[in-house]
C-alpha positions as CSV (number, residue, x, y, z in Angstrom):
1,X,0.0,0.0,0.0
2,X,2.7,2.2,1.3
3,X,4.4,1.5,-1.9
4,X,1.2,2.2,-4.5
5,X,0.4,5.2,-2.7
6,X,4.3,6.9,-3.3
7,X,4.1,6.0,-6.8
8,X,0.9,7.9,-7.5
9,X,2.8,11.2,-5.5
10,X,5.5,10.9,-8.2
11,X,3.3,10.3,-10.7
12,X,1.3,13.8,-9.8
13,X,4.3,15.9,-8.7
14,X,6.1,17.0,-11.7
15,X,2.1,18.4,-13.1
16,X,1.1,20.4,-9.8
17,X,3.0,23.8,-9.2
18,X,5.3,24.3,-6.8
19,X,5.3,27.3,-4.3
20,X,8.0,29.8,-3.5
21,X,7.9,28.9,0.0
22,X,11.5,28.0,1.1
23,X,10.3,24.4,1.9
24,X,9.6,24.1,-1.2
25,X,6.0,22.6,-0.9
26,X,2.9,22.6,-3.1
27,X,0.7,26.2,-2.0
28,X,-3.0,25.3,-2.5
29,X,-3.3,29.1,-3.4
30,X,-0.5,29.1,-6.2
31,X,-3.2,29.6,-9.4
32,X,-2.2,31.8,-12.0
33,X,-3.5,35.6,-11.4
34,X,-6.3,35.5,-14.4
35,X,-8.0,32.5,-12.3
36,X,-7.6,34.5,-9.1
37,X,-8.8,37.7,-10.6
38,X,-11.6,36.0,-12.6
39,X,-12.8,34.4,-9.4
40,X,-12.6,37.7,-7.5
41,X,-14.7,39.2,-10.1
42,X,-17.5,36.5,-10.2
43,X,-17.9,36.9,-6.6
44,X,-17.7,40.9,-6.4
45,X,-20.6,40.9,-9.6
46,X,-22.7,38.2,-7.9
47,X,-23.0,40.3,-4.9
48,X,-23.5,43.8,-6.5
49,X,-25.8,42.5,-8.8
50,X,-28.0,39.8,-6.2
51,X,-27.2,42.2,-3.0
52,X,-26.1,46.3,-3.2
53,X,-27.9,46.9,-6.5
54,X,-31.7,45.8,-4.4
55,X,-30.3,48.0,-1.5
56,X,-29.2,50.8,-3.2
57,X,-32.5,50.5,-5.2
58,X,-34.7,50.5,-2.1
59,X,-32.6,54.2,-0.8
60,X,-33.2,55.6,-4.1
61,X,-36.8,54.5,-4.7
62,X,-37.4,56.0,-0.9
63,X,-36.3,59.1,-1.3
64,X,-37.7,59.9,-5.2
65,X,-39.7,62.2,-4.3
66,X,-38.0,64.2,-1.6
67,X,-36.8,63.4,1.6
68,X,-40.7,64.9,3.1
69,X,-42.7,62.3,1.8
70,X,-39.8,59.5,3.8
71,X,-40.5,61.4,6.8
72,X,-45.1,61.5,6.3
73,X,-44.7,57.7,6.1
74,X,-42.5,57.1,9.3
75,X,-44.8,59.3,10.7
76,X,-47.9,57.9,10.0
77,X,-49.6,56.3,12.9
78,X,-49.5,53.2,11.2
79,X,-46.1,53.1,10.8
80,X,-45.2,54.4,13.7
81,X,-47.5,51.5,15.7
82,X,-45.4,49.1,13.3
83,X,-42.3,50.3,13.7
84,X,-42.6,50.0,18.1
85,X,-44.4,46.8,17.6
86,X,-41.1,45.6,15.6
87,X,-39.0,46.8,18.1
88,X,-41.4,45.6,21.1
89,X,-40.8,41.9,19.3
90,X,-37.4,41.9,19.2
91,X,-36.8,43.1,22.6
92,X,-38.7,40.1,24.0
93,X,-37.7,37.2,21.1
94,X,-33.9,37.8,21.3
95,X,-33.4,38.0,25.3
96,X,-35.4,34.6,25.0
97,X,-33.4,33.1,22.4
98,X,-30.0,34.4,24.1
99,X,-31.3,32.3,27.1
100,X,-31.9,29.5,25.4
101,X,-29.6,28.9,23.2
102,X,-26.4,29.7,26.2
103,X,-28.5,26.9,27.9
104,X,-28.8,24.5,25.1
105,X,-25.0,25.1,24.0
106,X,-24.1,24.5,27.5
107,X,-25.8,21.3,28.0
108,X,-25.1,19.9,24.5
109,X,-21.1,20.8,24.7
110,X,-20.5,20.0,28.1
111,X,-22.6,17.4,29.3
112,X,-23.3,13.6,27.5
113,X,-26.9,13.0,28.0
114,X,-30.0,10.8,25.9
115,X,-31.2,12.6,23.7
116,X,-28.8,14.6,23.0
117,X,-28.9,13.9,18.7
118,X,-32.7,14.8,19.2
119,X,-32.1,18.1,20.9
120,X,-29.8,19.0,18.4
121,X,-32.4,18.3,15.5
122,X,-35.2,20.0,17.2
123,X,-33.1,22.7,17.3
124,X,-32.2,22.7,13.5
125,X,-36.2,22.5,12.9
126,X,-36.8,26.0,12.1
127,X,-33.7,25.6,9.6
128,X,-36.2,23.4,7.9
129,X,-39.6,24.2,8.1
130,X,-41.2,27.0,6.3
131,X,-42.3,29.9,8.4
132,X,-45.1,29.6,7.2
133,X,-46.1,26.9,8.0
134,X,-44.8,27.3,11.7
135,X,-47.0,29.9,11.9
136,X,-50.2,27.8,11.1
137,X,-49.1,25.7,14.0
138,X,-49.6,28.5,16.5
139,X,-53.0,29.1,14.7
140,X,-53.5,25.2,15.3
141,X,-52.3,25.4,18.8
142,X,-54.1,28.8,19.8
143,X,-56.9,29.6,17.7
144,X,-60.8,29.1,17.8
145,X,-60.4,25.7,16.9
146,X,-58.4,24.3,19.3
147,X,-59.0,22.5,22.4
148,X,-57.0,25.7,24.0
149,X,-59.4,28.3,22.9
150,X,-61.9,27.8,25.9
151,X,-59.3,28.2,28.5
152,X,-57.5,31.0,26.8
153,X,-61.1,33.1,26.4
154,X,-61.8,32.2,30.1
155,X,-58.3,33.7,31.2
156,X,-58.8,36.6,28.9
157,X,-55.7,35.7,26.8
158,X,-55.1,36.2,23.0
159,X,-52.7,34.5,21.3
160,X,-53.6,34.4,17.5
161,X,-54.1,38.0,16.1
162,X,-52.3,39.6,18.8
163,X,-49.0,40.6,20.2
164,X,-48.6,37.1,21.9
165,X,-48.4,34.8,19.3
166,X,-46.2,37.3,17.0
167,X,-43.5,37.1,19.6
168,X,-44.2,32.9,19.8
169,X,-43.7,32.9,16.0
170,X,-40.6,35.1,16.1
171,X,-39.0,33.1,18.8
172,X,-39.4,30.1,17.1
173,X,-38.4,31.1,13.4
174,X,-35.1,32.7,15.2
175,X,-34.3,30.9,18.3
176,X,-31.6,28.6,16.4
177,X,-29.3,31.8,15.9
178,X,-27.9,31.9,19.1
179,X,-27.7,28.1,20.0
180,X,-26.0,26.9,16.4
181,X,-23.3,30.1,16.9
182,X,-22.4,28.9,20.4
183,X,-22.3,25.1,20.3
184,X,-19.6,24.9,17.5
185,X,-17.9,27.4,20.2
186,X,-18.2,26.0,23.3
187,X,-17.3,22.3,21.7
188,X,-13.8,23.4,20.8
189,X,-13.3,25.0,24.2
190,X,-14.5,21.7,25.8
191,X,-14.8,21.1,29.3
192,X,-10.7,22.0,31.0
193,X,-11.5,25.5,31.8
194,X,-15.0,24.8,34.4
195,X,-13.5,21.7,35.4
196,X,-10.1,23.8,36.7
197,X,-12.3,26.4,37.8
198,X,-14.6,24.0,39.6
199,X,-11.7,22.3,41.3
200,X,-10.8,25.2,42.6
201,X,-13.9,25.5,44.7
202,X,-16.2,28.0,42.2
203,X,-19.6,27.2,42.2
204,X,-21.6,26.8,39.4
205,X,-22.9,30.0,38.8
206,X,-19.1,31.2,39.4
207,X,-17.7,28.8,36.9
208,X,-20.3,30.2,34.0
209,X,-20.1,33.9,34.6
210,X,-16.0,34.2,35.2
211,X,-15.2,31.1,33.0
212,X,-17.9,30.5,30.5
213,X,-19.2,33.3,29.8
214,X,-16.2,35.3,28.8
215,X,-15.1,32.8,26.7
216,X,-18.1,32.6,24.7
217,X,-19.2,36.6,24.6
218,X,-18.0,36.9,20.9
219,X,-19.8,33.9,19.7
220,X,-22.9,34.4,22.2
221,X,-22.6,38.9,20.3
222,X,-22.7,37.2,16.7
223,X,-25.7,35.0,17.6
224,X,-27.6,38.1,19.6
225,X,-27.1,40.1,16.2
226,X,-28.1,37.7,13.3
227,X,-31.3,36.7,15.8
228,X,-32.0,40.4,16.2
229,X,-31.6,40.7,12.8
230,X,-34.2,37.7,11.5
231,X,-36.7,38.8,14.3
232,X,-37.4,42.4,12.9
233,X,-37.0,41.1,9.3
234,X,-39.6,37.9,9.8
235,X,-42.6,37.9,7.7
236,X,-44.4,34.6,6.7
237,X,-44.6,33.3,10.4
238,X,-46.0,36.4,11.8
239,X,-48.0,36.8,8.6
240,X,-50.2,34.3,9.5
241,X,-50.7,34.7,12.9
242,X,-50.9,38.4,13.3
243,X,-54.3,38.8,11.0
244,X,-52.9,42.0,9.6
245,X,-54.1,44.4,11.7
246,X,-53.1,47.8,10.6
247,X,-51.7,50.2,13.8
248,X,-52.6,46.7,15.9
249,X,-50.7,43.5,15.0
250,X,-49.1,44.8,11.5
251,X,-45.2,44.7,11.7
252,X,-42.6,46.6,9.2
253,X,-42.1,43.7,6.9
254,X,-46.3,43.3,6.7
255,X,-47.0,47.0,6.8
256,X,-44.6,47.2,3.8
257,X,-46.9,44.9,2.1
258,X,-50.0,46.5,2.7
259,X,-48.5,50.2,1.6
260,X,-47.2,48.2,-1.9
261,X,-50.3,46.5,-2.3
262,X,-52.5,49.5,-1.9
263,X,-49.8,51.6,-4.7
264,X,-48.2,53.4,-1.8
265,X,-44.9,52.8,-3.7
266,X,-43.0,55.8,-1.7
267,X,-44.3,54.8,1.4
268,X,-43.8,51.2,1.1
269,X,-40.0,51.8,0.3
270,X,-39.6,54.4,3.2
271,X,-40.1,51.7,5.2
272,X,-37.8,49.7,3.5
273,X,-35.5,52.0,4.1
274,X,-36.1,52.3,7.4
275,X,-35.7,48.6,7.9
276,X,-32.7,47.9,5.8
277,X,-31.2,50.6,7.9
278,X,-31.5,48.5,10.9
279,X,-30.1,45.4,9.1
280,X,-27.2,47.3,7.9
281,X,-26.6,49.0,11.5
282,X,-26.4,45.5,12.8
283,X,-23.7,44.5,10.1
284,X,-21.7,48.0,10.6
285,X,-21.7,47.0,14.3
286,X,-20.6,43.4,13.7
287,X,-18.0,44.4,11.0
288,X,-16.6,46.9,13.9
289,X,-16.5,44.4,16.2
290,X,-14.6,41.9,14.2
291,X,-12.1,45.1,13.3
292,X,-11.7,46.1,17.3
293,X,-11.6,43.0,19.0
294,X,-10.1,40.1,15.8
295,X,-7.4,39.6,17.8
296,X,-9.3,38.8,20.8
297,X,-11.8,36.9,18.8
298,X,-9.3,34.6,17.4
299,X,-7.6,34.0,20.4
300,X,-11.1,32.9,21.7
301,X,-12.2,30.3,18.9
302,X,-8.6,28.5,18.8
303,X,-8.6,28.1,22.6
């Protein structure tokens, strides 16, 4: 074997190029410049053309007719109602998705436990189903229908076409975000750090908020951002749960659609604007992050 396998490396050798490196080995990044540059300008095209030409469109279309009619739509009482029952969402989806998914990556990279395959699936499940269609569940679960309904009337509690089930949709369509970001993580670090800590004579709470905790905050700020980035940006879930209730249970994604649909072309790409804003706020602060602290970010993931 030993023998068939060094005749096939001579065999190849004197075809593959051979890098300047002083050891002389084979550079997987030694292509001629034309492949590299044609490569380079595949990419760079794909992206203008599939991602900053529809942004750029979206400013432009927003501000066609003056910079007035932008500020009458974010103004509008209907917008305004969508734009704090956006914000109201996020605010309660991604603290509830930071604490679970710090408590699922825990417990799946620290700990061996039953189960533990199927935890990881059911958290990949919103990877796979269509919002959608997790948003009929909750209309399954909650609505008039179900064997809940005559409890939840008798409590006074509305779940479908109200703010309630919104944030249940949300936290399900985006709850992966913060889990799938830290268990990779937390996996490498494995389990020396809390078990020297522990030794010691920290307590558990000690071990996670002086060990844990700071060795995950990079990972655990990536996941917060991407899930506060799908929450204010979800629309099929909380589509079909929220009823579309304009100034009541209408979002910015399905207040958007309403202003388009009824030919309120400005005022459906104000709020575009408004809302692609946020999206690339939360990649400006990302892309800082990774520019202040790379060093400290690298350090973290190869410990």
């Amino acid at each position: 074997m030993a023998t068939d396998q060094l005749a096939v490396r001579t065999t190849l050798a004197p075809s593959l190029p051979r890098s300047a490196a002083p050891n002389g080995g084979i550079s997987p990044t030694s292509e001629r410049p034309w492949v590299k540059w044609t490569l380079i300008a595949i990419a760079v095209a794909f992206l203008a053309g599939t991602l900053l030409l529809p942004l750029v469109t979206v400013f432009l279309q927003a501000f066609l007719k003056g910079p007035g009619v932008v500020w009458d739509a974010l103004t509008d009482p209907d917008g305004v109602a969508a734009i704090k029952l956006t914000l109201l969402v996020a605010v309660i989806a991604v603290p509830a998705n930071l604490i679970f998914g710090v408590c699922a990556a825990w417990a799946i990279a620290k700990f061996e436990f039953w189960g533990k395959a199927f935890l990881i699936t059911l958290i990949d499940l919103p990877f796979s189903v269509s919002p959608v269609i997790s948003g009929m569940i909750y209309v399954i679960l909650f609505g008039s229908s179900s064997l809940l309904y005559p409890w939840l009337q008798s409590v006074n509690l509305q779940i479908t076409f109200a703010v309630p089930g919104i944030v249940l949709a949300t936290i399900f369509v985006t709850f992966p975000f913060v889990a799938r970001e830290l268990i990779p993580l937390m996996e490498d670090q494995g389990t020396g750090d809390e078990e020297a800590a522990i030794s010691l004579g920290a307590n558990g709470l000690q071990t996670f908020w002086y060990v844990t905790l700071p060795n995950i905050r990079w990972g655990l700020l990536y996941g917060v951002l991407l899930c506060n980035a799908r929450a204010m940006g979800e629309f099929g879930a909380v589509s079909v749960i929220s009823g579309h209730i304009r100034g009541v249970t209408n979002t910015m994604p399905l207040h958007i659609e309403i202003l388009y649909d009824s030919y309120n072309f400005a005022g459906a790409f104000a709020m575009a604007s408004l809302l692609a804003l946020l999206a690339l706020v939360t990649l400006v602060l990302k892309t800082f992050l990774e520019f202040r602290f790379g060093d400290e970010l690298a350090a973290t993931r190869r410990h």
